[in-house]
MIKOLLUM-467452 format. One record per residue (C-alpha): residue in three letters; x, y, z; residue number from 1. Coordinates in nm, 4 decimals. Layout:
% residues N
residu:east:north:up:num
ALA:X:Y:Z:NUM;
...
This chain:
% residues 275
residu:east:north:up:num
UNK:-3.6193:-4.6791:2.3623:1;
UNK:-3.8789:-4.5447:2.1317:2;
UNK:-3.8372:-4.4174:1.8000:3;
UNK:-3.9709:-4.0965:1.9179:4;
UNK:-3.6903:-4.1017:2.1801:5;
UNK:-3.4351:-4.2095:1.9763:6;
UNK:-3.4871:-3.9059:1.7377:7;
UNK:-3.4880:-3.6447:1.9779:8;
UNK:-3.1279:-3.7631:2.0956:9;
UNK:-2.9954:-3.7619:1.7197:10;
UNK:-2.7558:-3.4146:1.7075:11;
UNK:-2.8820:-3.1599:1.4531:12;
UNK:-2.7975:-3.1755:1.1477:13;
UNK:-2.5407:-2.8907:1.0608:14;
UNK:-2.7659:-2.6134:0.8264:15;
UNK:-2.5407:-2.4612:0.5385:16;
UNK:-2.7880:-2.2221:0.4106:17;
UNK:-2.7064:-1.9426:0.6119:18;
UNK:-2.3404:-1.9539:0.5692:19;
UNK:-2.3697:-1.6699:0.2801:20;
UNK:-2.5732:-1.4234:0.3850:21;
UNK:-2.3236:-1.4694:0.7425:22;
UNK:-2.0120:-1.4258:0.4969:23;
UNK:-2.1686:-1.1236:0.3363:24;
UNK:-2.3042:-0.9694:0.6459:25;
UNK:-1.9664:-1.0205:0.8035:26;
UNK:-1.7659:-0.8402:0.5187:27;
UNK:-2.0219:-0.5620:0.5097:28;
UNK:-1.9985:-0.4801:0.8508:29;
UNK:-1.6248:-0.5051:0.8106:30;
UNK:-1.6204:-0.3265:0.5180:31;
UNK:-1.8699:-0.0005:0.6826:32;
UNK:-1.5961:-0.0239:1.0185:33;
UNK:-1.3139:0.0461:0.7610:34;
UNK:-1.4997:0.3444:0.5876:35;
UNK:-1.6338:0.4635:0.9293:36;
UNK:-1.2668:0.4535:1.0747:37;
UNK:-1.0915:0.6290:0.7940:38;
UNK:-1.3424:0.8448:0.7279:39;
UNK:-1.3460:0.9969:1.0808:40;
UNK:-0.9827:1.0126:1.0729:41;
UNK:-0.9729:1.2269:0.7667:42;
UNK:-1.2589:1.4433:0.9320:43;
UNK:-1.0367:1.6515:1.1646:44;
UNK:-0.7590:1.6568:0.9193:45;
UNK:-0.8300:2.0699:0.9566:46;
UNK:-0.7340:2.0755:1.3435:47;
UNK:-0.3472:1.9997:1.3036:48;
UNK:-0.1936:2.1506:1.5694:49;
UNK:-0.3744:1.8218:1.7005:50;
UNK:-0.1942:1.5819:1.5748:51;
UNK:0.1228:1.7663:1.3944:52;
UNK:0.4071:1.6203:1.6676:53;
UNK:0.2740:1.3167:1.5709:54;
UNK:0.2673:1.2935:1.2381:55;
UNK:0.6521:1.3975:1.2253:56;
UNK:0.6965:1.1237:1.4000:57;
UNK:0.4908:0.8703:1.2272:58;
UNK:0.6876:1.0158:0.9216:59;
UNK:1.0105:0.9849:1.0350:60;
UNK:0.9462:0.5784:1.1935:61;
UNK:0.8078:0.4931:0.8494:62;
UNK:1.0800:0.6368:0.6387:63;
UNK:1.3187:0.4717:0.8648:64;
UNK:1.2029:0.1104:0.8334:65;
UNK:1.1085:0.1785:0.4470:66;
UNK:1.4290:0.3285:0.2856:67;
UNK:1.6806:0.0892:0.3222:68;
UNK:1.4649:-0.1984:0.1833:69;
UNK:1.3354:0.0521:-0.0985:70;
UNK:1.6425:0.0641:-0.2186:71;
UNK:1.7310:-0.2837:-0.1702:72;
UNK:1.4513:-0.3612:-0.3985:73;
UNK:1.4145:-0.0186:-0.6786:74;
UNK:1.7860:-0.0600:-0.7962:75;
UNK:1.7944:-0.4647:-0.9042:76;
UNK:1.4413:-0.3687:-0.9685:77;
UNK:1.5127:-0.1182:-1.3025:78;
UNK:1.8586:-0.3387:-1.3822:79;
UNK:1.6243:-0.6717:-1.4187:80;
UNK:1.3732:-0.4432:-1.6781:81;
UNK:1.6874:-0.2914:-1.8366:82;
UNK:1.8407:-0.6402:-1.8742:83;
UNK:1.5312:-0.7995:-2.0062:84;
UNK:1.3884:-0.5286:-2.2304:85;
UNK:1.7711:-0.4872:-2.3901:86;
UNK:1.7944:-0.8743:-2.4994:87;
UNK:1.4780:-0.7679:-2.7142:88;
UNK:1.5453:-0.5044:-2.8514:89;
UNK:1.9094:-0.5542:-2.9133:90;
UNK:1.7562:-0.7925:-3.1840:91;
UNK:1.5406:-0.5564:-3.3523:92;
UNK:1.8605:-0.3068:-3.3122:93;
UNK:1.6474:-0.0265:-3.1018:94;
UNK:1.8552:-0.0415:-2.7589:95;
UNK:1.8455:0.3318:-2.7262:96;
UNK:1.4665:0.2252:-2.6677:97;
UNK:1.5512:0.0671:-2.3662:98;
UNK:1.5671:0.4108:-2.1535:99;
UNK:1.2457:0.4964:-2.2408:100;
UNK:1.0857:0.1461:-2.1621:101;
UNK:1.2785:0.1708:-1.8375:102;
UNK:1.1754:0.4735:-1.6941:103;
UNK:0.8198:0.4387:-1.8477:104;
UNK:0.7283:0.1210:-1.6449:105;
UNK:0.8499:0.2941:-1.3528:106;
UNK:0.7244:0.5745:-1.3337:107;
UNK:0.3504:0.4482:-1.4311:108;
UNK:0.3390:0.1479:-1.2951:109;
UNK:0.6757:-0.0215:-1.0620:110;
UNK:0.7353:0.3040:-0.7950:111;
UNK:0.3939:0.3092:-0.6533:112;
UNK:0.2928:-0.0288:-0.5925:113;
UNK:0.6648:-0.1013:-0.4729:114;
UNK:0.6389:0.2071:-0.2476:115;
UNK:0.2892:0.0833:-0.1111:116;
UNK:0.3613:-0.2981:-0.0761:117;
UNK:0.6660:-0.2153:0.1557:118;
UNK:0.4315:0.0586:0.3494:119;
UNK:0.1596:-0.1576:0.3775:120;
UNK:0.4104:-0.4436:0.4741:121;
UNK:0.6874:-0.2672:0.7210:122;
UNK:0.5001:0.0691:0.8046:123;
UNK:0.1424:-0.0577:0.8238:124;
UNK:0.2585:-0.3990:1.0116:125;
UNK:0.4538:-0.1558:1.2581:126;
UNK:0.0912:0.0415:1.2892:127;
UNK:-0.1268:-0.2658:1.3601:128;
UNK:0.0554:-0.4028:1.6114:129;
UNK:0.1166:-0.0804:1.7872:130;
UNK:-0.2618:0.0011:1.7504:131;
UNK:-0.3369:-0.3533:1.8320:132;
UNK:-0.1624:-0.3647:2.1422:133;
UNK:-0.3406:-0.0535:2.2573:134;
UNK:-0.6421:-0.2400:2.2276:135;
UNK:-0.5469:-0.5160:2.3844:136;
UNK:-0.4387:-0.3564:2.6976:137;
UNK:-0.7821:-0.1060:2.6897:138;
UNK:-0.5734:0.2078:2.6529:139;
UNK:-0.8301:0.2973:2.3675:140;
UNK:-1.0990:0.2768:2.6084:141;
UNK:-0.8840:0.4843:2.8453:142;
UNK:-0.8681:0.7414:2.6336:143;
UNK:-1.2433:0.7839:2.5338:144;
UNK:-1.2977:0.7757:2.9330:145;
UNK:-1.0854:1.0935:2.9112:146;
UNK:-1.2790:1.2294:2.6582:147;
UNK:-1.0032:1.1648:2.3821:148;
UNK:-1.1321:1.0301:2.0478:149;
UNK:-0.8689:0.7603:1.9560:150;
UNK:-0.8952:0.7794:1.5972:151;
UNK:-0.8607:1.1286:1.6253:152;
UNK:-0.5702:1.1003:1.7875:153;
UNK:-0.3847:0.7575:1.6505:154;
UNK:-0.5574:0.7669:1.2686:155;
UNK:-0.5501:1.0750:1.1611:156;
UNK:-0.1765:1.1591:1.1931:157;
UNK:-0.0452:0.7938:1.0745:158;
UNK:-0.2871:0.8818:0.7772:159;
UNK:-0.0995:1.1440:0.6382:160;
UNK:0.1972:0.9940:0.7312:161;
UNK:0.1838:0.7012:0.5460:162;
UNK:0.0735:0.8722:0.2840:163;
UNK:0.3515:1.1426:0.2569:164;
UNK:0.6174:0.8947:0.3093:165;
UNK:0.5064:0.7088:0.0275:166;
UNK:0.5081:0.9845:-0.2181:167;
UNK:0.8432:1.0236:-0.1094:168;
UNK:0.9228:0.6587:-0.1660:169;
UNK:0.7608:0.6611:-0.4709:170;
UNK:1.0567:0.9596:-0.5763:171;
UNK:1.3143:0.7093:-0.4165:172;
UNK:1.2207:0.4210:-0.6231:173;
UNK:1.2262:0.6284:-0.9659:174;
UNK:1.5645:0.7696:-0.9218:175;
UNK:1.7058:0.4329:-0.7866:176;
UNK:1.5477:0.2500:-1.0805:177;
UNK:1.6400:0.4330:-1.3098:178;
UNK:2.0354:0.4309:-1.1587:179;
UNK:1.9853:0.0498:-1.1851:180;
UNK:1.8717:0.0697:-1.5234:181;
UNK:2.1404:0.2500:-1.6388:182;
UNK:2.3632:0.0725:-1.4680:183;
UNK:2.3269:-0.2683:-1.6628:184;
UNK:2.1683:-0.0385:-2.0002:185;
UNK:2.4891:0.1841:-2.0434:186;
UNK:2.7931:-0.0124:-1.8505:187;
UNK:2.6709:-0.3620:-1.9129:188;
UNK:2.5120:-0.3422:-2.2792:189;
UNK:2.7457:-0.0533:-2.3766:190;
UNK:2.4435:0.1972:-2.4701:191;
UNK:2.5353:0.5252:-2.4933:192;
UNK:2.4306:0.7750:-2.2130:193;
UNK:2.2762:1.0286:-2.4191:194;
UNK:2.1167:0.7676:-2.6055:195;
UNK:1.9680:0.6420:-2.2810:196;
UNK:1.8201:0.9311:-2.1105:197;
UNK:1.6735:1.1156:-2.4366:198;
UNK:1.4809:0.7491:-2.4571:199;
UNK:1.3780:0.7858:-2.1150:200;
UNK:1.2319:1.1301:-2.1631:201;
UNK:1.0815:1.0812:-2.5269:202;
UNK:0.7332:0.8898:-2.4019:203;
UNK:0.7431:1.0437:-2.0220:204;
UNK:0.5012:1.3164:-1.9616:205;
UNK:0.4483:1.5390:-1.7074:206;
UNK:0.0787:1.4108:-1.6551:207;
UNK:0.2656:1.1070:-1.5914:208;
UNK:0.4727:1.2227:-1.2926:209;
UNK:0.1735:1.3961:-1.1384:210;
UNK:-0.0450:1.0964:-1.1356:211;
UNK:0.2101:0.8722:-0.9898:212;
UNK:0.2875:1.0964:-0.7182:213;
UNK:-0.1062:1.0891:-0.6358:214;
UNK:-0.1337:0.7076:-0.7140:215;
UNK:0.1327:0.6775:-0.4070:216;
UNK:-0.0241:0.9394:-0.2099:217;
UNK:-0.3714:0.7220:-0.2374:218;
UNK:-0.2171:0.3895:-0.1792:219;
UNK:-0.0137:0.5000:0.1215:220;
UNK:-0.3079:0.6556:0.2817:221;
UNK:-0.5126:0.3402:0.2255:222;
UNK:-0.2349:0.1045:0.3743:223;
UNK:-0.2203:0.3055:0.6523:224;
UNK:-0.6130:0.3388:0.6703:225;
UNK:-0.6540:-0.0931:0.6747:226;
UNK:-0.3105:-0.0736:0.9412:227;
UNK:-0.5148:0.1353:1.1706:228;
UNK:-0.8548:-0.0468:1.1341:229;
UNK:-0.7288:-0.3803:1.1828:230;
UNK:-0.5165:-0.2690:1.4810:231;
UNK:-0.8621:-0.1029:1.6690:232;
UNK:-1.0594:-0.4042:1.6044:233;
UNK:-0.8576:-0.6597:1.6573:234;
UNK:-0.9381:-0.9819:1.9055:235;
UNK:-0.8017:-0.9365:2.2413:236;
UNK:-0.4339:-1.1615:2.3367:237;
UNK:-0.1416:-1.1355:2.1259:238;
UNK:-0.2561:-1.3983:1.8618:239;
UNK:-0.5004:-1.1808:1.7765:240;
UNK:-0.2663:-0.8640:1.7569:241;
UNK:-0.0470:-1.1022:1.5201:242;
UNK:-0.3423:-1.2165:1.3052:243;
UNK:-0.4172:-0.8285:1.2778:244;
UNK:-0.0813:-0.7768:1.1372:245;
UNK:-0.0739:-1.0934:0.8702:246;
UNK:-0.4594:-0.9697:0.7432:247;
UNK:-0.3350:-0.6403:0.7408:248;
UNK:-0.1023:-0.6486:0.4483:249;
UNK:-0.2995:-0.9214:0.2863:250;
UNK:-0.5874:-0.6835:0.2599:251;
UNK:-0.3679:-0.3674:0.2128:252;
UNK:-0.2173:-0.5180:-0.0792:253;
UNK:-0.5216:-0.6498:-0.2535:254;
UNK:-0.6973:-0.2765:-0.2309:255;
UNK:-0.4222:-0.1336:-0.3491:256;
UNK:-0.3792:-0.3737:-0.6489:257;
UNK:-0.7298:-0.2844:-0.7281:258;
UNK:-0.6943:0.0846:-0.6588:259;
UNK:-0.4176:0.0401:-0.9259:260;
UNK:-0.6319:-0.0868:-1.1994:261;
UNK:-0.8696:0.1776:-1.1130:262;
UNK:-0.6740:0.4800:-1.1366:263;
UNK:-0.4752:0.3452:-1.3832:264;
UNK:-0.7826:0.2951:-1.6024:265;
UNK:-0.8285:0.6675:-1.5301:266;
UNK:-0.5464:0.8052:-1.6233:267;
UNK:-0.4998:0.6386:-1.9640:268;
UNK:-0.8740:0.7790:-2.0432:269;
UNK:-0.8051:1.0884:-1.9488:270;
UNK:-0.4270:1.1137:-2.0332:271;
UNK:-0.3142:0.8685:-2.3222:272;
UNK:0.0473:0.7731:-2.3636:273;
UNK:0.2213:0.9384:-2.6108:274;
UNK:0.3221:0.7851:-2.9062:275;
């Protein structure tokens, strides 16, 4: 055999150079679906005698599978903070301080990110796999055959039902934490309970209420918002429908944590703590 012939049966080398530009290409595109998706689904927000039924329902299946670990998780949640912020400040003799740390990383920080973690991970799970299945068995299709626009009619009310519920999660999770709090602040370390809740209202503001609420209105909408694009674009079979679900609340909870910093960055800028 000839050298000639000998090189043309040698297998390509593998090329590496356009791995990159594939990765970012791929994320953009995946990226632009996830704006196009939401963003349509937010567009008929105005027609809802649409989707109204729906969303009641979305509300109530959320809530439902939400609640019980919410408060599995807010009240150890605020005792843990309680018990470890009173060990420190027993020794500077400041534990009526504790009330106020307590309730401050709650409200700011804990409630929304716990509310949106267990959307993104119960709710928005639940959403992708009911989405997904759709898919999978071309009842999406179906529906645009009829003339129905399926993110009109599956997006737009889990939207602003994800997002609702976790406002009222987010409400949950303060009042729970702050039960737990006092719980091991005032029984356990034997603070008084005057002592504990005019701590917890002397560096609370009312700014601070208001742009929780909205932090858990924004990362409930945007759990719900990856739930119901991974779920329409997922691979066909159920492996695919269950790796929709696992990237689903992987990517859910890294926008969110970023959302966080964001709006948190915000908020101090525009509203700084009180002193």
């Amino acid at each position: 055999m000839s050298a000639a012939a000998g090189h043309r049966l040698r297998a390509p080398r593998p090329s590496w150079a356009g791995v990159p530009r594939r990765l970012l290409f791929g994320w953009l595109e995946q990226a632009g679906l996830l704006f196009a998706i939401t963003l349509e689904g937010f567009r008929k927000t105005w027609d809802v005698r649409r989707w109204w039924v729906e969303w009641i329902e979305q509300c109530w299946f959320i809530a439902r599978v939400t609640t019980l670990p919410v408060m599995l998780i807010a009240l150890p949640l605020g005792g843990t903070i309680a018990l470890q912020v009173g060990q420190i400040v027993r020794q500077i003799g400041a534990e009526s301080g504790t009330g106020a740390t307590v309730v401050q990383a709650l409200v700011t920080q804990v409630a929304p990110m716990a509310a949106a973690l267990l959307i993104s991970g119960a709710g928005g799970s639940a959403i992708t796999s009911d989405i997904g299945s759709r898919r999978i068995r071309d009842e999406l299709d179906a529906m645009e055959v009829m003339g129905i626009n399926p993110v009109h009619r599956l997006v737009t009310p889990r939207l602003w039902a994800a997002s609702t519920v976790g406002v009222m999660l987010c409400s949950l999770i303060i009042l729970a934490g702050i039960a737990g709090g006092f719980f091991f602040n005032v029984i356990r370390e034997g603070v008084t309970p005057g002592s504990y809740f005019d701590g917890a209202t002397s560096l609370l503001q009312l700014s601070d209420l208001l742009i929780t609420l909205f932090k858990a209105w924004v990362f409930g909408f945007i759990a719900a918002a990856v739930a119901c694009w991974k779920g329409m674009t997922c691979r066909y079979g159920a492996s695919g429908v269950g790796r929709a679900v696992n990237q689903s609340a992987v990517v859910a909870a890294m926008l969110v944590f970023a959302a966080n910093y964001v709006l948190s960055t915000l908020a101090y800028s525009l509203f700084p703590p009180r002193i």
